[in-house]
N, C-alpha and C positions, 0 to 999 in steps of 0.2 A: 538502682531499682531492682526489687527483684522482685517472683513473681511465683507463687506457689497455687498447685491447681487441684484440687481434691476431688477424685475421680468418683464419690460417690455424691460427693457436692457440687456447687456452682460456687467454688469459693476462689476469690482472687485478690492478692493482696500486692501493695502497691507498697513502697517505701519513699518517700519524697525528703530529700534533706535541702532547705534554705535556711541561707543563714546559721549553719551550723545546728541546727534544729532539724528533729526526726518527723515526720508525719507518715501513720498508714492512712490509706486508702483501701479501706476491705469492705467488699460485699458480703453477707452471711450468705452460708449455703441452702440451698433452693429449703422456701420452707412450705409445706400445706397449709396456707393460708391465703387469706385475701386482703391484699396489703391496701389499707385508704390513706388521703394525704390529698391535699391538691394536684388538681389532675391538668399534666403540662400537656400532655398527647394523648387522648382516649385509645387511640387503636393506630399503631406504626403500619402496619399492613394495610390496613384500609385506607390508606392515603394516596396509594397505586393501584389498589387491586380490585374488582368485583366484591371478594370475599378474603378474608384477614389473612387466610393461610396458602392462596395460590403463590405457587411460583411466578417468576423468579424473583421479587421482591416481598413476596408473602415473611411471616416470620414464623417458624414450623417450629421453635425448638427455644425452652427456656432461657439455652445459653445465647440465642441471638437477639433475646429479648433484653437480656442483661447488657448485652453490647451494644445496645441501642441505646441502653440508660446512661454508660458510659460516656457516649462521642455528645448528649445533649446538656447542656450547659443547665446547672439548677435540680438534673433529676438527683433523685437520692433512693427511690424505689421504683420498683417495677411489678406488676403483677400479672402473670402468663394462664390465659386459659390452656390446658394439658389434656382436657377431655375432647374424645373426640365426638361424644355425642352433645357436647356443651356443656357452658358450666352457670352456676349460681340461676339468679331470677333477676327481672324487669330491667330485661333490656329493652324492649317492645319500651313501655315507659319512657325509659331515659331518650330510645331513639326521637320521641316524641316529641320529650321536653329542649333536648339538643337534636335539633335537624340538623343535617349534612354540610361538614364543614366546609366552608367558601373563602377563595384567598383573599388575603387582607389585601391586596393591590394587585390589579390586572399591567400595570404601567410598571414603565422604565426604573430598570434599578440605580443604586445609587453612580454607577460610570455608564450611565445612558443608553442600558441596552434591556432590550425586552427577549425575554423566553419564555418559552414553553414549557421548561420544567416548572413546574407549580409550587415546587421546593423552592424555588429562589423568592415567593411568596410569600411563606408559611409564618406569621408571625401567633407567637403564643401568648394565651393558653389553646389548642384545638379542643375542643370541648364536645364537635360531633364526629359521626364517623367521616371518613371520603366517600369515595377518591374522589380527588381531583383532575386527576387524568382516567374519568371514565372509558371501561374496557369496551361498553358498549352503551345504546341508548337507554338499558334499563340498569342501572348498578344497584346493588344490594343494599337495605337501610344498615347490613353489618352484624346483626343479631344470626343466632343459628338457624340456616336455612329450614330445618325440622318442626323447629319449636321456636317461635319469634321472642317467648319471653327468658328463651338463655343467650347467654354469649359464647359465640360462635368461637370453636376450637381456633388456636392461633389469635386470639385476641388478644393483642402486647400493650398494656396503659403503662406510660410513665410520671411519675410522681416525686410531687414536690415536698417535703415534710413528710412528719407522721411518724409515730413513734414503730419500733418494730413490735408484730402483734406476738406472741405465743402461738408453736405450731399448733395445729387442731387435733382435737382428743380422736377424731376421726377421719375416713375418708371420707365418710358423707359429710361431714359436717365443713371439710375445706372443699368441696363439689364440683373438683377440678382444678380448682386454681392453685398457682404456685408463687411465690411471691418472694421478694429478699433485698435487702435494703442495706445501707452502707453504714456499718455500728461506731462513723466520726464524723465529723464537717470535712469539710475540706481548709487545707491552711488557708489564711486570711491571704496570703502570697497569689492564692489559686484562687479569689473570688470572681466569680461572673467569667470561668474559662470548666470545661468536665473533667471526670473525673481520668481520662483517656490522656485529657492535651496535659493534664499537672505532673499526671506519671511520665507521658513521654519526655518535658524538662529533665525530669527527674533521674534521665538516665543519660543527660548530655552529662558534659564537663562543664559547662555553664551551667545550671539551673535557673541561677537570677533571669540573668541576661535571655533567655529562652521567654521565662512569665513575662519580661516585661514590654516583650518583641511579640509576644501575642497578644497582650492588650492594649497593645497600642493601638488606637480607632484605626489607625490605618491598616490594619491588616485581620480587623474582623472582617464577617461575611456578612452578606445583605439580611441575614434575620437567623437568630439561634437555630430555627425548623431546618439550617440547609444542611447541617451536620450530620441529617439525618438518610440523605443522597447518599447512600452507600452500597455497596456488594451485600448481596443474600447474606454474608458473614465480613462483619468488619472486626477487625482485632485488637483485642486491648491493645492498648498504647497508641493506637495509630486511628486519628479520624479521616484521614484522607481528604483535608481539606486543607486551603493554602494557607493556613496559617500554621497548623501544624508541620509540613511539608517545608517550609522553608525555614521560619524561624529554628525549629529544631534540627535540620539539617544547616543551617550555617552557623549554630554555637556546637559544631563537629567540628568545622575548620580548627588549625594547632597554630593553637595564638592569642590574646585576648585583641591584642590589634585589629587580626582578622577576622575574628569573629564580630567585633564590632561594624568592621566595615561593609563587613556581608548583610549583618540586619540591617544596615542603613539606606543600604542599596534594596533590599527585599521592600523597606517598609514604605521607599519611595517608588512601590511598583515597577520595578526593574526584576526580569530573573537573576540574579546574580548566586540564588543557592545552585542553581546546577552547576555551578563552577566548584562546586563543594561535591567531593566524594560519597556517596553512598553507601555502604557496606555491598550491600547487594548490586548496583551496578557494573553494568556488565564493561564500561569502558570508564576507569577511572579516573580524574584527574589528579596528576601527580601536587602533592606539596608542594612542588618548587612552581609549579605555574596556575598555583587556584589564586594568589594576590595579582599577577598580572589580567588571571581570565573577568577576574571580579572588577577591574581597573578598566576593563577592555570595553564591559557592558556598561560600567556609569559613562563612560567616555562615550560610547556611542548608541546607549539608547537600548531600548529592549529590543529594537526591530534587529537587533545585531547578537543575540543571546546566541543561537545556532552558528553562528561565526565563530564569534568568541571562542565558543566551546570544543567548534576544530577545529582550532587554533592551541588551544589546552594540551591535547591528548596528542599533537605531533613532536618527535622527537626536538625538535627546538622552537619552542612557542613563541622566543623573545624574534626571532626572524619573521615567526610568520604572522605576530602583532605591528611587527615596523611596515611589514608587505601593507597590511591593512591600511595603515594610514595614507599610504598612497596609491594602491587599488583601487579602490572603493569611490572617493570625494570623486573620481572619473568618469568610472564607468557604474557606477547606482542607479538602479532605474527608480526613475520619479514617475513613471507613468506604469498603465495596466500594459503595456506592451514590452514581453522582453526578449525580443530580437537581438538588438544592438546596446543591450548592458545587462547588470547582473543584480540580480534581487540576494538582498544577505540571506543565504541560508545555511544548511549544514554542506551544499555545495559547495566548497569555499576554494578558488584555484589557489590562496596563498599556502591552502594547508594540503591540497592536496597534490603540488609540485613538488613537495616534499616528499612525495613519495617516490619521487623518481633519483638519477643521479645528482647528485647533490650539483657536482661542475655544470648542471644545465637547469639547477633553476631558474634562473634569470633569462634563459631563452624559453623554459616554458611560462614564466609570469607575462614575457612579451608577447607570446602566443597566445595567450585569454587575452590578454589587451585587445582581441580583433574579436569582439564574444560571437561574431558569426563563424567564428572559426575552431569552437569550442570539441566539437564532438572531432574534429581532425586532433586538438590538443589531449584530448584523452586518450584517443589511440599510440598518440606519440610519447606520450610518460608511461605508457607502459612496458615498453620496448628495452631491451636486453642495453645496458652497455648508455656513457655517457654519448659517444658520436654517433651512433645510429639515434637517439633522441635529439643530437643538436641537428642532425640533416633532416631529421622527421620536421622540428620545427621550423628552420631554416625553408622549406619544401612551404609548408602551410603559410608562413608569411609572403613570400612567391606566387602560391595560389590564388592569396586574397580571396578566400570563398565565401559566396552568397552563404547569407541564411539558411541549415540545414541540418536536420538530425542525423542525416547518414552521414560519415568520416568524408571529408574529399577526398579519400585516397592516401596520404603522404604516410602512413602509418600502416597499411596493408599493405606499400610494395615492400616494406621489409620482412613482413609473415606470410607471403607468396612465396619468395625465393629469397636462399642463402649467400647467391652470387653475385658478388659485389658488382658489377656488368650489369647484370640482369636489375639489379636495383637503382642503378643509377638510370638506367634508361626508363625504368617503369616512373622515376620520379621527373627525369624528361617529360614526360609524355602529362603527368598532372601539372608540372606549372607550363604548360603550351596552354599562350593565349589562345590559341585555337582552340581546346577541349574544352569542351560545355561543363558547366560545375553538375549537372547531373552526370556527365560521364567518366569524370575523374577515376569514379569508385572503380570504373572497371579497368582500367591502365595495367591495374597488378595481373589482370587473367591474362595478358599479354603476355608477359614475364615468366609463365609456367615455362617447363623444362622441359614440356610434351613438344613442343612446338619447334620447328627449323627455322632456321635463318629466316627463311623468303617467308613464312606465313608468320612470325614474329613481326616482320618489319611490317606484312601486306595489316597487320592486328592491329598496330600503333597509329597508321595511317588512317584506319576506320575510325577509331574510337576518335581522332583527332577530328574526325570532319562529322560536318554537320549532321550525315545518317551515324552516329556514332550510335551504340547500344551496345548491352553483356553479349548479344549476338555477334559481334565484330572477333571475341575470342572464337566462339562454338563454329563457325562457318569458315575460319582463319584453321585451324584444327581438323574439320572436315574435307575441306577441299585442295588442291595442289594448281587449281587454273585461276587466271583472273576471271575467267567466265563461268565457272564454276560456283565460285567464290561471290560474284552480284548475283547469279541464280540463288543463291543461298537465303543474300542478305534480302534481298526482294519475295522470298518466300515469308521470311521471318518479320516483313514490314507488317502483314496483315496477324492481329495480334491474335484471334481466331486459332491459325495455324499452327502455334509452339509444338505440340506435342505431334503433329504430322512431319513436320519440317526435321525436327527430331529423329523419326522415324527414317528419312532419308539420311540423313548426317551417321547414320551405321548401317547405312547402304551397303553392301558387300556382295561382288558379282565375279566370276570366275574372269581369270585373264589381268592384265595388267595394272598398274598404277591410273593409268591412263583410262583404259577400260570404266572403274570404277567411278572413277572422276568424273568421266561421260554421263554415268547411267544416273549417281548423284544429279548432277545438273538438270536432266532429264524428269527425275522426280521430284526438284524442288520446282519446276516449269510446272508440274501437273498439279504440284500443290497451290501455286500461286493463279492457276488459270481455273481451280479448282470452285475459286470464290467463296469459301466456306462460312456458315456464320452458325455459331456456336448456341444451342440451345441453352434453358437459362442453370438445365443439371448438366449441364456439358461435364462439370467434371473437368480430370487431365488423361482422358482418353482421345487418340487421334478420332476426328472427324469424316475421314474418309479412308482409301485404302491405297491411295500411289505407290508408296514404298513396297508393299505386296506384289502390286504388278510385276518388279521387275526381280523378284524371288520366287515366283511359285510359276508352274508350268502351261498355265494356262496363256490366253491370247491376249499380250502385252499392249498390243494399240489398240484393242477392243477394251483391255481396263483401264487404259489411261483416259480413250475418249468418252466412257461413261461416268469418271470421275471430273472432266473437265464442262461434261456437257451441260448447259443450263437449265432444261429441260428436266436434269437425275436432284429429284432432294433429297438437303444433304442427311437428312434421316435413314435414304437410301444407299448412299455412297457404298456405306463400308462394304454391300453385297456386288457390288460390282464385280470382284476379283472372281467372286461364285460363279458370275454369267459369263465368266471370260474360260471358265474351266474345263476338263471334261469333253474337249469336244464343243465346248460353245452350249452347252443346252444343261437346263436344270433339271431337276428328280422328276417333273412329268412329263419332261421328253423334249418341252419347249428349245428350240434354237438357242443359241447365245444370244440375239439377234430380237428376238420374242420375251427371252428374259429379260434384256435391258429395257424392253417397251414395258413390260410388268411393272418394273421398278417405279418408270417415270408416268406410268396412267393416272394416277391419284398421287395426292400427299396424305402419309398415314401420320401418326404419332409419333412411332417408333421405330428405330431396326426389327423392333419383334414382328412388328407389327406388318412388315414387307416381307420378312422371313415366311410366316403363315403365309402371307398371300400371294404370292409368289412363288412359294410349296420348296422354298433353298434348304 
């Protein structure tokens, strides 16, 4: 095929050879004229739109008009209104005589499905304007809004017959219209298919085989009109509909074998062209595995096409076709529930263990075999090295983990830490029947390298028992006592508190390890006696101001007992540290004492709002 385009024309010319025989396919170039003939489509825009030329399916521009004659089956002309103040006379009339076209069937298509696009409808001749999918309650009869008796700019007819007229002596005399017709038939090869689907054969290496795989009943579409469901600009050679799409993409395959076998498979409703390369696709399927991927989907059906197909594009598709057949008959979910098996998609664990070291595919195919253990098995194939992926999965099998999009862990204690020690103990701690499978995930924050011996081991111990949480690292990290350490965890129960609790855990007070650790302790008590509950802007702003108390110079058990007190709301808290300052007394001279009663006399909205009134 090839394709020549005249830049001051709308000319386009096709070359089709069957059967050793030449055929063009040429449009003549736009002429000023107003082309008659039977009328397949009155108005392509106005079957979507209000008015012929709105966006984004309007049709603004001759050459989209011509490309619309293309992709429909039978036209052979086209005529484009060009003016934008409208063109010829009685429209008004015609809308009259033909009202507003209405789909030939509201009911189920030919494989039992009902829609809403109106194109799946469309049987021809259309004879009035639309739409059919009115844009509102009042749509346009389609005529120019100005003047009811022109037709409205953007007005695109397609046409059946009719000889080509001679351009007009003038511009008034063609009155906007543009028009241009196809100066051959089409070959007898290409009957009852356009002018689009003959050329794009035209450019396989099969041709025959192409025509004859599009007219084959089985792979037409529910009514010629649907050809016409296309993008603002549809492009010669391509209708963008499935018979197009796959016949002409599976007489690409290199072969006559396989090309046979791809149509056979297409026309018995299976995907089997996407096993067929594209030009333009962006993940190709190799030659050597488009006969196994095409072999994959008659064997197991269309619901397995995304299988199949990563199955195609991994470096050994004959392994990851044999995984399939024993995969899959196991673990397939037959129900709307997919917990506990796997629905064939481009997820596919047979293609994607291949991505890992090749000596551990086989521990990670037994890894999806537990599919509640799935999101553990992806962390683990991605992991550096085949032994650290057989201990990753080795660890998840062990775990046996509940249902769960978060990793159980066995995959993070290796990207936590580099130390072999340090990893084996973190993978300890996730197959302990003790560890709750929500707490697995934190085992790795154990294993940091911040941590000593005694707050490593006090870390493993938490996460292991029933109060386990990500707070068993952060309070294991902050503290040095065992008493310190349940002050901490017992601060962090109340969920309120994270960012107060926080605030203590970089507690820092002159004098010793010990000291520190005191005063920690001290303000995780005022945090937890504190009762806080979190407004619904709360935000990750601390709630109140304990951790303050025991840094700024003010009166420490006057700030702690105004944060613990029940009496202080917690809108009020954060001023607390204020009334403890200074001397005890606020900007109008008020006591420390006076100030705290300020705080707790009303409940206001806001801290601001205690600020003001309390004059802090």
């Amino acid at each position: 095929m090839h394709r020549d385009v005249c830049k001051a024309c709308l000319l386009i010319t096709w070359v089709l050879a069957v059967s050793g025989q030449a055929y063009k396919l040429q449009f003549t170039n736009g002429t000023a004229a107003k082309a008659e003939g039977s009328v397949l489509v009155l108005d392509v825009g106005s079957l979507w739109q209000k008015h012929p030329a709105d966006p984004p399916f309007g049709i603004a521009t001759a050459a989209e008009c011509q490309q619309r004659c293309a992709v429909l089956p039978g036209c052979t002309a086209y005529r484009f209104c060009n003016k934008q103040a409208g063109c010829g006379s009685g429209c008004k009339a015609y809308a009259a005589k033909y009202p507003q076209a209405k789909p030939a069937s509201a009911g189920p298509n030919k494989r039992g499905e009902r829609s809403s696009d109106a194109s799946s409808w469309l049987a021809l001749p259309l004879l009035g304007f639309g739409p059919f999918l009115a844009i509102d309650s009042t749509p346009s009869q389609g005529c120019h809004p100005g003047n009811s008796s022109k037709w409205a700019f953007g007005t695109c007819s397609l046409l059946a017959g009719g000889r080509q007229q001679a351009k007009a002596s003038s511009a008034a005399e063609a009155d906007g219209w543009l028009s241009a017709w196809l100066t051959s038939a089409l070959p007898s090869q290409c009957a009852g298919l356009s002018a689009s689907a003959c050329a794009a054969c035209a450019a396989t290496p099969a041709p025959a085989l192409c025509l004859r795989c599009m007219r084959d009943k089985r792979a037409q579409d529910d009514s010629p009109g649907a050809a016409l469901v296309a993008a603002t600009v549809v492009p010669p050679g391509s209708q963008g509909a499935r018979v197009l799409d796959q016949c002409v993409t599976c007489v690409q395959a290199p072969g006559s074998a396989l090309q046979q076998k791809c149509v056979a498979c297409v026309l018995d409703d299976q995907s089997c062209s996407s096993c067929v390369a594209h030009p333009t696709a962006a993940t190709r399927v190799k030659l050597a595995a488009m006969d196994g991927c095409i072999g994959c989907v008659q064997a197991r059906g269309k619901r397995f096409t995304g299988t199949c197909l990563t199955c195609a594009v991994t470096p050994d598709p004959s392994k990851c076709y044999s995984c399939l057949a024993s995969f899959y008959p196991k673990h397939l979910c037959r129900t709307t529930t997919y917990l506990d098996c796997y629905k064939p998609d481009f997820d596919n664990p047979c293609a994607s263990c291949q991505s890992g070291a090749p000596a551990a595919y086989s521990s990670c195919i037994s890894c999806y075999g537990t599919p509640s253990s799935r999101a553990d098995c992806d962390s683990c194939s991605q992991l550096p090295g085949a032994d650290a992926q057989q201990q990753c999965y080795a660890c998840s099998k062990m775990a046996a983990a509940a249902h769960s999009d978060t990793p159980g862990g066995c995959g993070v204690c290796f990207a936590q830490s580099s130390s072999p020690a340090a990893q084996k103990a973190c993978l300890a701690c996730v197959t302990n029947k003790s560890t709750a499978q929500d707490n697995r995930q934190h085992c790795s924050l154990c294993s940091s390298g911040d941590l000593s011996e005694a707050q490593t081991r006090r870390c493993y111990s938490c996460v292991s028992s029933k109060a386990g949480s990500a707070s068993c690292a952060d309070c294991s990290r902050a503290t040095s006592s065992d008493a310190a350490f349940a002050a901490c965890m017992a601060c962090y129960a109340n969920p309120n508190n994270g960012p107060d609790c926080a605030d203590c855990s970089t507690l820092e007070v002159p004098g010793s390890v010990a000291a520190w650790d005191a005063a920690r302790k001290q303000c995780y008590g005022c945090v937890t006696a504190s009762k806080l509950v979190a407004p619904e802007d709360a935000g990750f702003a601390p709630l109140g101001s304990c951790a303050s108390c025991f840094t700024a110079s003010g009166d420490t058990a006057r700030c702690v007992a105004c944060n613990t007190s029940p009496a202080t709301p917690v809108a009020a808290k954060s001023w607390c540290l204020s009334c403890s300052m200074a001397g005890g007394s606020n900007s109008s001279g008020s006591s420390g004492g006076g100030c705290v009663k300020c705080l707790q006399s009303s409940k206001l909205a806001s801290a601001d709002d205690y600020r003001k009134k309390c004059k802090l």
